[in-house]
Structure formats: C-alpha cells, structure tokens
N, C-alpha and C positions, 0 to 999 in steps of 0.2 A: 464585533465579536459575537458568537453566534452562541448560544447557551449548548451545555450538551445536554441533549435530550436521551431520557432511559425511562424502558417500556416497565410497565408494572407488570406481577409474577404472572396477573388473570392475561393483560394486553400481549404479552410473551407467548404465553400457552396458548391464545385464540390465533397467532400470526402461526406458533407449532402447527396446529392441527389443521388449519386453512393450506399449509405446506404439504402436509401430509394425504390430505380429500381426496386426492386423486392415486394415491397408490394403493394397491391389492392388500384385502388386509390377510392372504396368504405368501405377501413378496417378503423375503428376508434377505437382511443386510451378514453379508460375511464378511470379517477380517482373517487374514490369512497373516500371517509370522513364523518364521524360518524356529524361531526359540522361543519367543513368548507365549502362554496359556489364556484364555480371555472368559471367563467365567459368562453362560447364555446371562443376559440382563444385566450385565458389570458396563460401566459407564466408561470409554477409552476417550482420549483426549486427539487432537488432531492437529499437528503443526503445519502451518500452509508455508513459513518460511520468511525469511525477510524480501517482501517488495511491495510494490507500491499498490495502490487500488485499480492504476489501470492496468496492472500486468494481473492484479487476482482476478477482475472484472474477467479479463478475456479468457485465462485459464480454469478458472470456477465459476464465473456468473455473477459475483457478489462482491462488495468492496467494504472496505470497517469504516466509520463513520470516522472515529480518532484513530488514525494509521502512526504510526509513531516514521515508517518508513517509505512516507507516500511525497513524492517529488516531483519535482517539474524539470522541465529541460528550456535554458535562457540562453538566447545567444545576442549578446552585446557588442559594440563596435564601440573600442577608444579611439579618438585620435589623438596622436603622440603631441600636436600643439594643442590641444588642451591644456589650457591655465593649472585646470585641476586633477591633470591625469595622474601624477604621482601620488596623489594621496587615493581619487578610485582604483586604481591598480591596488595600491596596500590592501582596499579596503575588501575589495573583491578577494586576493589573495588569502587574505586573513579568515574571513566568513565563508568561503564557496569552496567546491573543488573545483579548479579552471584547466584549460587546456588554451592554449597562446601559442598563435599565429600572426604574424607579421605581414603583413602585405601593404603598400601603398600609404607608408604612416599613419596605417591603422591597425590597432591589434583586437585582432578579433578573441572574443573570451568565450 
C-alpha cells in the first residue's frame, strides 16, 4: 500500500505558479453561463465528471492520484470443469460487473 501523499500550501503554490510561467500575464480566462453571474476574482468550481484517470488523462491531460472511479478492464477465461468454477463464478458475480459468453466449455468474463 502506497501512503497518500499531499503537497503543503508553499509546495502547491510553487507547482501554481511553475503552471502558470508561461502564460501572458495579459491572457484571461472567461466563463460563459447561459444564467449564472460570476463575480471578476470569485473562485468557480469545476466538475470533470465520473471516470477514470485514463479517460481524464486523454480528455484534460491530468489524472487524481485517489480516483474513487478509476478502473480497469479484466478479461478472464473459466472453464466449466473446473473443480472450483462455481464458487469463482459466484464470486466474480458477486464483486464485478461481468458480461458471460459461453464458448467451448469456457465462459469468458
């Protein structure tokens, strides 16, 4: 288990402004909302959504260290004589979302 690691307020704000080095310091950022008001210098929040680190990586560049909805994709092979296939089926069933295929007395998960 990996400890979670958290940047202090100074190590934050030098990763800020290291991010910031290279843009103009006449560019400004606009949000636009159909009904909402957003006061110059009010602090807005920003929802990326529920998914995983490789889909934010590829859509925003960045991924959260604790993703709470960050996944993997397993593809498993039972065979049906398996001694202990009933109870990994259970068990698979029970913990995972599975998709079951049958082919050649094996069920693919």
């Amino acid at each position: 288990m990996s400890k979670e690691s958290k940047l202090s307020k100074e190590e934050a704000w030098r990763v800020w402004e290291l991010t910031l080095k290279n843009v103009p310091p006449e560019y400004e950022f606009q949000i636009k909302t159909s009904q909402d008001v957003y006061p110059k210098g009010s602090q807005v929040y920003i929802c990326y959504g529920r998914m995983s680190n490789r889909e934010m990586l590829k859509r925003y560049g960045f991924c959260l260290m604790n993703n709470k909805y960050n996944n993997i994709f397993i593809k498993l092979k039972l065979e049906l004589n398996d001694p202990d296939f009933k109870y990994r089926y259970y068990i698979l069933q029970k913990f995972f979302q599975t998709e079951i295929s049958s082919k050649d007395n094996v069920v693919s998960v």
